[in-house]
C-alpha positions in Angstrom: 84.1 49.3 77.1 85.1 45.7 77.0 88.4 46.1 76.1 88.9 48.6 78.9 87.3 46.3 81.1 89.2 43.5 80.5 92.4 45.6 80.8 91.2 46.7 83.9 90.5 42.6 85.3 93.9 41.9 84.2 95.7 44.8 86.8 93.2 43.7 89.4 94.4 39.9 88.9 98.3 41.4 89.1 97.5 43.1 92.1 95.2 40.2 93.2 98.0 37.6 92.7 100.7 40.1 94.9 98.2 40.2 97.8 97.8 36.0 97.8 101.2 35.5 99.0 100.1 37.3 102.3 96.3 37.1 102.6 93.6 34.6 102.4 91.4 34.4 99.5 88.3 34.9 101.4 89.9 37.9 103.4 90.6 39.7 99.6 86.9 38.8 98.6 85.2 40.2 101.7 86.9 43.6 101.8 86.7 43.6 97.6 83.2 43.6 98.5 82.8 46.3 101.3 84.8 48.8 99.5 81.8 48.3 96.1 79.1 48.4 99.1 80.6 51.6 100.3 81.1 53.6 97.2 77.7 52.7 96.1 76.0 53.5 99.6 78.4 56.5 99.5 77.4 57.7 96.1 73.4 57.1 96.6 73.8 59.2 99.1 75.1 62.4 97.7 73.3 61.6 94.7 69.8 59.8 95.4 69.0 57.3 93.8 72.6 57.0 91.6 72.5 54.3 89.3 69.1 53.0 89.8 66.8 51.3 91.7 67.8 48.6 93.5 65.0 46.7 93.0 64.7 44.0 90.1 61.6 41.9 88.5 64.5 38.7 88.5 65.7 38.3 91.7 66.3 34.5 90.5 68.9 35.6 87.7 70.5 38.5 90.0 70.9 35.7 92.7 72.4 33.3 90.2 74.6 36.4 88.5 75.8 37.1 92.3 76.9 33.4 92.7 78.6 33.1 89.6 80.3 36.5 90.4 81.8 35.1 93.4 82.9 32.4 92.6 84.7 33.6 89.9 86.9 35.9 91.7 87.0 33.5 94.5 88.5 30.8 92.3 90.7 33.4 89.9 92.4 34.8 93.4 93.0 30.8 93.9 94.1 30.0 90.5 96.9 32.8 90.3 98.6 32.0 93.8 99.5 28.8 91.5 99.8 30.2 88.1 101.4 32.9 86.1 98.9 35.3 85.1 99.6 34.1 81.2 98.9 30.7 81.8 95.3 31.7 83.7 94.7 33.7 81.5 95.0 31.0 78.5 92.3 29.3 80.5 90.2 31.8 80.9 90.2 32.5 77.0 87.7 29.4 76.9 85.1 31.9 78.1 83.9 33.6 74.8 83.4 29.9 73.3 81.2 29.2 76.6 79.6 32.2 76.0 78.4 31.9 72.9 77.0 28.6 73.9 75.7 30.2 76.8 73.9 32.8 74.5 72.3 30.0 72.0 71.3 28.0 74.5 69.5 29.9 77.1 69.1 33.4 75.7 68.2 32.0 72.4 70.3 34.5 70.3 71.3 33.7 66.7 74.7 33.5 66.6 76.7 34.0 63.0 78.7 31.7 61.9 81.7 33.5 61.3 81.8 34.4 64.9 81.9 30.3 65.5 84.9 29.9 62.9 86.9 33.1 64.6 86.1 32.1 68.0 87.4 28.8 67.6 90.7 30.0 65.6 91.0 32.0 68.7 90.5 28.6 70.9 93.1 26.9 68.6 95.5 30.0 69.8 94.9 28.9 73.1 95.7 25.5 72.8 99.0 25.8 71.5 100.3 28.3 74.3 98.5 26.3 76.6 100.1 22.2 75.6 103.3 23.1 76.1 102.8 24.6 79.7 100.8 21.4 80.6 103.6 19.3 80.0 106.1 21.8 81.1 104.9 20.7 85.1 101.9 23.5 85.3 100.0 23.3 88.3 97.4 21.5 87.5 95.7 22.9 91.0 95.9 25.9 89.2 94.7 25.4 86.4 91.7 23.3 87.4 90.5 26.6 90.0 90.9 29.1 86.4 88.6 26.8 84.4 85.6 26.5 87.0 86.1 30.6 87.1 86.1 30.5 83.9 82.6 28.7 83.7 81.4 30.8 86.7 82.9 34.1 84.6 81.0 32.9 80.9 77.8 32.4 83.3 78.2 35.9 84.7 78.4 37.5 81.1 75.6 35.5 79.8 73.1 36.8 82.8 74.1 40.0 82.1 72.7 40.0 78.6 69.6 38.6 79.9 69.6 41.4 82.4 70.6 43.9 79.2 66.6 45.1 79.8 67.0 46.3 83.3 68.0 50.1 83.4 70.3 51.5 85.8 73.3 50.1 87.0 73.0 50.4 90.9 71.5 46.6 91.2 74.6 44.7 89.4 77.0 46.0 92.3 74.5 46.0 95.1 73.1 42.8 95.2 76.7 40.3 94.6 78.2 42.6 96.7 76.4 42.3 99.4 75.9 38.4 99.1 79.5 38.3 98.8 79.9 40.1 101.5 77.6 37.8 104.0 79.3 34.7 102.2 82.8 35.9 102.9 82.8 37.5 106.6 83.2 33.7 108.5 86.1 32.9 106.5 87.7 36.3 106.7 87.2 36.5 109.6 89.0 33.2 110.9 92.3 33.3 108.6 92.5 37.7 109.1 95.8 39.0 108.8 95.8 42.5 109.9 97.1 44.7 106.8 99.8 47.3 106.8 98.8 50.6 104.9 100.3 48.8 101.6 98.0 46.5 102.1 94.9 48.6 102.8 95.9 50.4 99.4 95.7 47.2 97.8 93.0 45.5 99.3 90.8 48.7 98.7 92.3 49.0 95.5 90.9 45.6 94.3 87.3 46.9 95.4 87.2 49.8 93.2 89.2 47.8 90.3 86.7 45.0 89.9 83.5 47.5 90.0 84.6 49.7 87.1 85.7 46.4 85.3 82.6 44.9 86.5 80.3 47.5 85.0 82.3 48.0 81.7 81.8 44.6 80.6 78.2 44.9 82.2 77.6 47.9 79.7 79.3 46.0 76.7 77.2 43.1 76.6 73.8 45.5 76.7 75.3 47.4 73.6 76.5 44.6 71.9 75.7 40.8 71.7 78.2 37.7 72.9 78.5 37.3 69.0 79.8 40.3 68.8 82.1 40.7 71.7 83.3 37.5 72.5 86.1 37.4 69.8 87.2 40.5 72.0 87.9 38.7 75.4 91.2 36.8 73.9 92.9 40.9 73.8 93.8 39.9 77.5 96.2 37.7 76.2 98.9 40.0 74.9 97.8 41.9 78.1 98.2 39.1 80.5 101.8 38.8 78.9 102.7 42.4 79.5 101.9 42.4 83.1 103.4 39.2 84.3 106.5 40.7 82.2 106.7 43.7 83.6 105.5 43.5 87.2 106.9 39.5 88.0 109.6 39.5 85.0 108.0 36.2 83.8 109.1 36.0 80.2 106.9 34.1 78.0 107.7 31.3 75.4 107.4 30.8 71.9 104.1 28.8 72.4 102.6 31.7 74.1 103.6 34.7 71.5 102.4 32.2 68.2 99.2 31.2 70.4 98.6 35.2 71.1 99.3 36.0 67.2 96.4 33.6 66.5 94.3 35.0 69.1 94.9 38.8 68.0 94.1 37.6 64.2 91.2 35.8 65.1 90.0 39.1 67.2 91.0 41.6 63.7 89.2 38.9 61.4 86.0 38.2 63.5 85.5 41.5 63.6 85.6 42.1 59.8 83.2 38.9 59.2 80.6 39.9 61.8 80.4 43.6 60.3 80.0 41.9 56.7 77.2 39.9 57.9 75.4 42.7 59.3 75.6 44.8 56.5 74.5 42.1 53.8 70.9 41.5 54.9 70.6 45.6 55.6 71.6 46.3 51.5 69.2 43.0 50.5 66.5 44.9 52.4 66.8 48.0 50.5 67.0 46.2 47.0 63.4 44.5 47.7 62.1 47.6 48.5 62.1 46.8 52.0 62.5 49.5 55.2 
């Protein structure tokens, strides 16, 4: 689910970064967020009730989750008007380093230490794609609006674990959806630009894009703990490559396939250390006698 999540945020950023040459940032956000309100309003009523109650015992962390939520696309949409969607998305591989922060600091969670050593092989990756881009004459706009999403995106993920308790899945569209919504509709409104029926299709398209990616990683994290995943999130790398390859025929460099190599090996050997780990304390439990 998180890698088909993540596969899925990368074609809504390639679509997202077509539609910033012609529409505002807040006019993509505001109808990203009516076409989530009206599938979700749509489904709950030919299905009642469809994915849960709206209603939540932490309206405090699904207000903050909301924020973070918006801001992240808000800033990503900024961030690739400047930026190829490789060099974002180098930035953005911070996140699983902030979220396992995130996760020992406020949720508490033990996190191995082999997901620490992989995770930060995978930040090394990053690092050499990203030095050379720096001094290549990046925009360090850009690059500035992908790291605070970035923050706002490893804050998201780390509520969402908190939230891992809450059944149904209604709430986590509803409620930054229709924040973003109410957040958005002054600035839409004021730089519109009336879309063509391409543009419909894409606008609407980014909608349903970002609430199936949305809920995938949602879902992830309650199966699975930032540990666990977070080695996962540099896969957008090689992905990010192919789509600013094939759709804007951006070739990348020699720093960006070595720094993707290293991220990919640190993804393959995290995995095999964090199943290790779980397994030793489960056969030293039966040898004491243990259940």
């Amino acid at each position: 689910m998180l890698m088909t999540g993540i596969a899925m945020f990368g074609v809504l950023d390639a679509n997202s970064k077509i539609l910033s040459a012609e529409y505002s940032a807040a006019q993509a956000i505001f109808l990203r967020h009516v076409t989530l309100l009206a599938l979700l309003l749509g489904l709950r009523a030919l299905w009642r009730e469809a994915g849960g109650s709206l209603r939540t015992r932490h309206p405090f962390l699904h207000g903050l989750r909301a924020v973070a939520m918006l801001f992240s696309g808000l800033l990503f949409f900024l961030a690739f008007r400047h930026l190829p969607l490789a060099l974002g998305y180098l930035v953005f591989f911070t996140a699983p380093f902030l979220t396992l922060v995130m996760a020992a600091l406020f949720l508490r969670e033990e996190v191995p230490r082999a997901a620490w050593i992989w995770s930060g092989v995978g930040f090394g990756g990053v690092i050499i794609a990203l030095v050379p881009q720096i001094g290549g004459g990046a925009s360090l706009l850009g690059l500035g609006y992908a790291l605070l999403g970035t923050i706002c995106y490893a804050t998201n993920i780390t509520i969402n674990r908190g939230l891992r308790a809450e059944a149904g899945l209604a709430r986590l569209i509803f409620w930054p959806s229709l924040l973003g919504l109410i957040a958005m509709a002054p600035f839409a409104w004021g730089a519109w630009v009336p879309p063509d029926a391409e543009g419909w299709a894409r606008l609407t398209a980014n909608g349903v894009i970002a609430g199936a990616a949305t809920l995938l990683l949602a879902l992830a994290f309650r199966h699975a703990s930032p540990a666990r995943l977070a080695p996962f999130e540099f896969i957008a790398l090689p992905w990010s490559v192919v789509l600013d390859y094939v759709v804007f025929g951006n070739t990348p460099g020699l720093a960006v396939i070595l720094g993707g190599c290293v991220v990919v090996l640190a993804c393959l050997m995290s995995e095999r250390a964090v199943i290790a780990a779980a397994r030793r304390p489960s056969r030293q439990g039966t040898s004491s006698g243990k259940a």
